[in-house]
C-alpha positions in Angstrom: -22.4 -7.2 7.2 -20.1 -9.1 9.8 -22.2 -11.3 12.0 -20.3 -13.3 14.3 -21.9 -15.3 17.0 -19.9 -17.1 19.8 -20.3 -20.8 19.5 -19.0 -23.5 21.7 -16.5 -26.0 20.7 -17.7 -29.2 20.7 -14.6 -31.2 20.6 -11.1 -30.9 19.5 -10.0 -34.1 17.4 -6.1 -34.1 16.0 -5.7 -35.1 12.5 -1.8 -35.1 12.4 1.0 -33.8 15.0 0.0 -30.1 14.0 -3.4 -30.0 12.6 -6.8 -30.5 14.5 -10.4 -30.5 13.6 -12.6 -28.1 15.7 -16.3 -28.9 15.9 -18.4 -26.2 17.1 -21.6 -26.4 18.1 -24.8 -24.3 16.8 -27.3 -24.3 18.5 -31.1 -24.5 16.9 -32.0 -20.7 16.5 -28.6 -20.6 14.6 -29.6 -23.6 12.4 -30.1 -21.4 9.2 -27.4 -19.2 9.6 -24.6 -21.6 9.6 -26.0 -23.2 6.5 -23.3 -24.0 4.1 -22.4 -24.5 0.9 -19.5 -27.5 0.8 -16.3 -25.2 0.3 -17.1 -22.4 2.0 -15.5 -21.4 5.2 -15.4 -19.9 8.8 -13.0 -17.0 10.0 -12.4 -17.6 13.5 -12.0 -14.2 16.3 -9.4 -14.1 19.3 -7.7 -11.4 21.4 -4.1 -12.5 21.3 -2.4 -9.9 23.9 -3.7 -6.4 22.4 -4.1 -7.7 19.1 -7.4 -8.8 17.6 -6.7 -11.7 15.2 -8.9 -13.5 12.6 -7.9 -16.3 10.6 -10.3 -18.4 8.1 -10.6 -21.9 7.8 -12.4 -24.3 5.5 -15.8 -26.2 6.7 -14.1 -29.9 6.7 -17.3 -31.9 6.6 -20.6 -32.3 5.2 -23.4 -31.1 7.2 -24.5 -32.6 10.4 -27.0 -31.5 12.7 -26.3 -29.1 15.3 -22.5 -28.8 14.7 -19.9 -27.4 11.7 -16.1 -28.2 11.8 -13.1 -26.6 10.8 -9.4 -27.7 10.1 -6.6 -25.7 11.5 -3.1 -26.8 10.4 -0.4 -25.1 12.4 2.7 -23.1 10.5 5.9 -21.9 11.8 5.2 -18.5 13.1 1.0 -18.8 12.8 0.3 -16.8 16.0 -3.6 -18.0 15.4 -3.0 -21.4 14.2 -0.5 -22.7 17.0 -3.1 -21.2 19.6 -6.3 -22.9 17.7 -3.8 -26.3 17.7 -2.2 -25.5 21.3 -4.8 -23.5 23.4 -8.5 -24.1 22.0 -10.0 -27.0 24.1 -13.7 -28.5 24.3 -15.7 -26.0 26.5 -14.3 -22.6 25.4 -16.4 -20.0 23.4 -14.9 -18.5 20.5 -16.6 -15.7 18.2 -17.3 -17.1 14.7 -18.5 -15.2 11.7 -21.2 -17.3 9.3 -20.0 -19.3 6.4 -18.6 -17.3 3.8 -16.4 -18.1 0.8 -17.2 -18.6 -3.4 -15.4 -21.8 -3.8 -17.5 -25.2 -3.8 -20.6 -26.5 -4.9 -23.7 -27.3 -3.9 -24.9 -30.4 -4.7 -27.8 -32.1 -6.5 -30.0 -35.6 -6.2 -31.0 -35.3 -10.1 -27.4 -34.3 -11.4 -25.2 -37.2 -12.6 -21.4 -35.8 -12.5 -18.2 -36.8 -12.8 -15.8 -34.6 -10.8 -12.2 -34.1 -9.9 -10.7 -32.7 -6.7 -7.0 -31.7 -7.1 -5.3 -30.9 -3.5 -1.6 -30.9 -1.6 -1.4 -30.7 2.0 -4.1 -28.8 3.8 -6.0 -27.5 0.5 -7.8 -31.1 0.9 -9.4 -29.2 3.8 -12.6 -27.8 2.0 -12.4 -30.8 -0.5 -13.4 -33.1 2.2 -16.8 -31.6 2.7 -17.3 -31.1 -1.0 -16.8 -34.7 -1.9 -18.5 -35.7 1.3 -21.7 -33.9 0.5 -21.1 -34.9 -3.1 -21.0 -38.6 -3.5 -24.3 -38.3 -0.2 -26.3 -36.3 -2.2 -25.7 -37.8 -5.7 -25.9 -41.1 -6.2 -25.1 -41.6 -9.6 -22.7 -39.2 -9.2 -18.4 -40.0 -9.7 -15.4 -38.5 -8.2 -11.7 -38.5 -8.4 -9.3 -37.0 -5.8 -5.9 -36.6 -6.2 -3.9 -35.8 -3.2 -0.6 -34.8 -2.9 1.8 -34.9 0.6 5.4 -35.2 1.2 4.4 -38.3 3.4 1.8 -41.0 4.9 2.1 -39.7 8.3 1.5 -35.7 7.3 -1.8 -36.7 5.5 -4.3 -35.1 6.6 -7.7 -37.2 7.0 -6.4 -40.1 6.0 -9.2 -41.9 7.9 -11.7 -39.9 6.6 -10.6 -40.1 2.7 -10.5 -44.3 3.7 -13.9 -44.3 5.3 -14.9 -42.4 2.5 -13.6 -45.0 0.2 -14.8 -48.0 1.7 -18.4 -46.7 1.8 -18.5 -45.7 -2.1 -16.1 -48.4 -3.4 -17.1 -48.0 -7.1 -17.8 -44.2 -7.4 -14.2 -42.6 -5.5 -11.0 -42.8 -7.0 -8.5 -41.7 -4.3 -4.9 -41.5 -6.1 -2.4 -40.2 -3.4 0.8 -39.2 -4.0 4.3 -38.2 -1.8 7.0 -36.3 -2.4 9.1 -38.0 0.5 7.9 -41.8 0.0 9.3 -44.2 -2.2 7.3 -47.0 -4.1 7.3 -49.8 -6.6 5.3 -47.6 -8.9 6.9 -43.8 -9.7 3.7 -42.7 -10.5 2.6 -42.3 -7.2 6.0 -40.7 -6.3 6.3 -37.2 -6.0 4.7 -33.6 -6.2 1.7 -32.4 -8.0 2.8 -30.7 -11.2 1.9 -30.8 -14.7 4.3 -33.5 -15.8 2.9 -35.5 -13.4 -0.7 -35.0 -14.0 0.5 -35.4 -17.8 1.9 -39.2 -16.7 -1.4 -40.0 -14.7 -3.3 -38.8 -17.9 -1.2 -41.3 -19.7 -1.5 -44.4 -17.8 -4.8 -44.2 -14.9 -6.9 -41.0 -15.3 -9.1 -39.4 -18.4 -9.1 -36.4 -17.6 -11.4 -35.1 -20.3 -14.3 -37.2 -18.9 -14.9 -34.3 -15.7 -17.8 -32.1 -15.8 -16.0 -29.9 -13.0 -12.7 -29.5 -11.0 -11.7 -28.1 -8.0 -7.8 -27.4 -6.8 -6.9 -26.1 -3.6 -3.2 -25.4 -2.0 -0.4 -23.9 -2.6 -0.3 -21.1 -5.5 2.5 -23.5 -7.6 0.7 -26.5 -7.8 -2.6 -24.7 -8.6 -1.3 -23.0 -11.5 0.6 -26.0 -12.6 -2.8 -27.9 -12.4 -4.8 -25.9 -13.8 -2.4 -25.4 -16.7 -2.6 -29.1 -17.4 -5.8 -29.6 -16.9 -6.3 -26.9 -20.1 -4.2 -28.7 -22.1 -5.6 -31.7 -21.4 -9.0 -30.8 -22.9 -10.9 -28.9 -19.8 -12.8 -26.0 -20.4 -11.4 -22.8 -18.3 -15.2 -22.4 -16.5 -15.5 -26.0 -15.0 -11.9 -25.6 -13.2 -12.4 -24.3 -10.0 -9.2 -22.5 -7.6 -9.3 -22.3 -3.8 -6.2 -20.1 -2.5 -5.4 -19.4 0.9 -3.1 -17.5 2.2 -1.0 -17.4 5.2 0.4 -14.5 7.9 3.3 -12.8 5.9 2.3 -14.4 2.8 0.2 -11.3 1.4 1.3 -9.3 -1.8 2.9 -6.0 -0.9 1.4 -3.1 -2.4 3.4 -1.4 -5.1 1.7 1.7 -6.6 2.2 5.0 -7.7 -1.6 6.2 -7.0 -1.5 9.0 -4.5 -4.2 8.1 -2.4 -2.9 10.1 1.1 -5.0 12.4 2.4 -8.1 11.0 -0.1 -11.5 10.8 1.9 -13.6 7.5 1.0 -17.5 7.6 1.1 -17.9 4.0 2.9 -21.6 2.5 3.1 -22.4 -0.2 5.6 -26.3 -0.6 7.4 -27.9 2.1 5.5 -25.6 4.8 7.0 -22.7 6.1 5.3 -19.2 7.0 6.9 -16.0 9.3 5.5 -12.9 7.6 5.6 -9.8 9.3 5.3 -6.7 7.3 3.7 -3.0 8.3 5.7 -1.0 6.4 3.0 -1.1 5.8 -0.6 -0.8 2.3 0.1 -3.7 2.0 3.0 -6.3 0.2 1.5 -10.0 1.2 1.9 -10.4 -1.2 4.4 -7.6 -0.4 6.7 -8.3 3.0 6.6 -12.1 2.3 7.9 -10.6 0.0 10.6 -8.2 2.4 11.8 -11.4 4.9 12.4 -13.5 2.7 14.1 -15.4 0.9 11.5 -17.0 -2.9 12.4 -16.7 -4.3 8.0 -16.5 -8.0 7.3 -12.9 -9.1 7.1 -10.6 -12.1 7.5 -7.4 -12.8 5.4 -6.7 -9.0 4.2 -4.9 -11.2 1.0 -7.3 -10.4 -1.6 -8.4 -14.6 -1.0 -11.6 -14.7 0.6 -13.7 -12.3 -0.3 -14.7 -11.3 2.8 -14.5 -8.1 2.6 -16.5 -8.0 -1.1 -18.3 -4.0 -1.5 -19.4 -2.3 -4.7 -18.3 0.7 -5.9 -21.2 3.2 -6.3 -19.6 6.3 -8.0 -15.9 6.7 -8.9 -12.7 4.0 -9.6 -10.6 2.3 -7.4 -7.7 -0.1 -8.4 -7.1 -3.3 -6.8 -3.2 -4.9 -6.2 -4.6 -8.1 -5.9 -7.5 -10.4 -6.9 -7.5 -13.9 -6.1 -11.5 -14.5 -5.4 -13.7 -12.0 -7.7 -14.6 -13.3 -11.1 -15.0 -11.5 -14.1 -18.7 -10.7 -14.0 -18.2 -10.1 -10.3 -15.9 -7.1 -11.2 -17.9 -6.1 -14.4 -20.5 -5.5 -12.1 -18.3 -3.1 -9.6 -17.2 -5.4 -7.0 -14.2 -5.1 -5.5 -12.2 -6.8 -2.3 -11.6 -3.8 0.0 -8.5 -5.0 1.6 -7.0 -4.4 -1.6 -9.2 -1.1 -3.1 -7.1 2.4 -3.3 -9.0 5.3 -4.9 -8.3 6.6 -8.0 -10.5 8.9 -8.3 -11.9 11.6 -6.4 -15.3 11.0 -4.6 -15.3 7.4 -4.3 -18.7 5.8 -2.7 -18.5 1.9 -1.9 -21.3 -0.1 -0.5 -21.0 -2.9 1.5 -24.9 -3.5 1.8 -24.8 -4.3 -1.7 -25.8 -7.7 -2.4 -23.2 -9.9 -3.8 -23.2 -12.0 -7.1 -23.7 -16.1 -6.4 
């Protein structure tokens, strides 16, 4: 179901010369539905001119009472992101959906862990709140970040990651590295890759001893990471991806399913709806868009989930899956913004509750 509710925002704090944390503030009654678990995130709503845009954006800190902030990083031709950075200013009311999102963990007091958080640029974003929450709620608990930028001065919460550091001295390892920065030591020189997580493996970090990782940024370094991280003895179910995606940056659909002209059974609140598909590339959830229907949405990248429905009664393919795991689509769930019919007499059901 999309629920959004307009919140306030707080306060608007810059992190570098184009990224900002937005704090909004929830008010009691919505206490319980802007719970979260550290990793999930928010997908913001705006009229831009005629256009209606949403962008998500990962929760950047643990809880605190009566407020939930979000990190927007500004990109060259981001119509959302240079107005969030530009335009959004303490006071204004903005329509915010409630947390969403698969990545992260929830915490433990009784668990004892040692964790690793691999992130370049902005993917330290949800990271942030994740260790946070983490190393509060756990306090026998370890964990190792590795962060990767091309310089000091593009980090983004470098104050936080120090505060961070000076209040668990003995139980965070913060090893950050720069693509653009020189230093005594090459190890600390350059991008995150699997040669150098190979040389850190060498000479500073076991990685065998992690119970769990978590890797969030660009789709390179994650596969490069998490390619290391196999061959450096960790199991494939404790390593944990975060993508994101960008305007532009979506996967173009490439199919030969003849979809045009299909009509789509489409369940949402107990009623159901016919959808008719104008292309044999118009995804599912385009097509109920374009006649009217109000589904949960943000990235339309196959990232978020968001958009997460079951399918009832016939196939569909999907061109891209970047957030459903396998039991997830053994059980019929699929990401809508990428679902085309196969199949005549396709039902899906967004009511259906989803897998944790």
């Amino acid at each position: 179901m999309t629920t959004f509710h307009s919140l306030t925002v707080a306060k608007v704090e810059p992190e570098t010369r184009d990224a900002v944390t937005i704090t909004f503030a929830v008010p009691d009654a919505l206490q319980a539905a802007y719970a979260f678990r550290p990793g999930q995130h928010l997908t913001l709503k705006t009229r831009l001119g005629n256009d209606e845009l949403r962008r998500c954006y990962s929760i950047c800190r643990g809880a605190r009472p009566g407020e939930i902030s979000v990190a927007v990083k500004a990109i060259d031709g981001g119509r959302f992101s240079n107005y969030a950075r530009q335009e959004i200013k303490q006071g204004m009311v903005l329509d915010v959906m409630v947390p969403q999102g698969l990545f992260g963990y929830q915490p433990q007091p009784d668990r004892r862990g040692n964790y690793l958080a691999i992130a370049a640029g902005s993917g330290i974003t949800p990271m942030l709140a994740i260790v946070e929450t983490t190393l509060a709620t756990e306090p026998d608990s370890l964990f190792t970040v590795i962060y990767g930028n091309r310089s000091s001065q593009s980090m983004m919460f470098r104050q936080a990651l120090a505060d961070l550091k000076d209040r668990y001295p003995t139980r965070l390892q913060l090893v950050c590295l720069f693509s653009q920065e020189t230093f005594d030591s090459d190890l600390l020189h350059g991008r995150i890759d699997s040669e150098k997580l190979q040389a850190l493996s060498r000479t500073l970090i076991n990685f065998s001893q992690f119970d769990e990782a978590f890797i969030c940024g660009p789709a390179a370094m994650m596969d490069d990471a998490e390619t290391a991280l196999l061959a450096l003895g960790m199991a494939k179910k404790s390593i944990h991806l975060e993508r994101f995606n960008t305007p532009g940056s979506g996967v173009r659909r490439t199919t030969s399913v003849q979809a045009q002209g299909q009509t789509v059974t489409v369940r949402q609140d107990g009623r159901d709806r016919q959808v008719t598909l104008t292309a044999d590339d118009e995804s599912i959830l385009d097509a109920a868009l374009r006649q009217g229907a109000d589904l949960p949405y943000a990235c339309k990248g196959g990232v978020c989930a968001t958009c997460k429905c079951k399918v009832l009664r016939g196939n569909v393919t999907m061109t891209t899956n970047y957030s459903l795991e396998a039991d997830e689509l053994a059980a019929g769930y699929v990401l809508s913004c990428q679902a085309l019919p196969i199949t005549p007499d396709v039902i899906v059901d967004f009511d259906a509750k989803g897998m944790a």
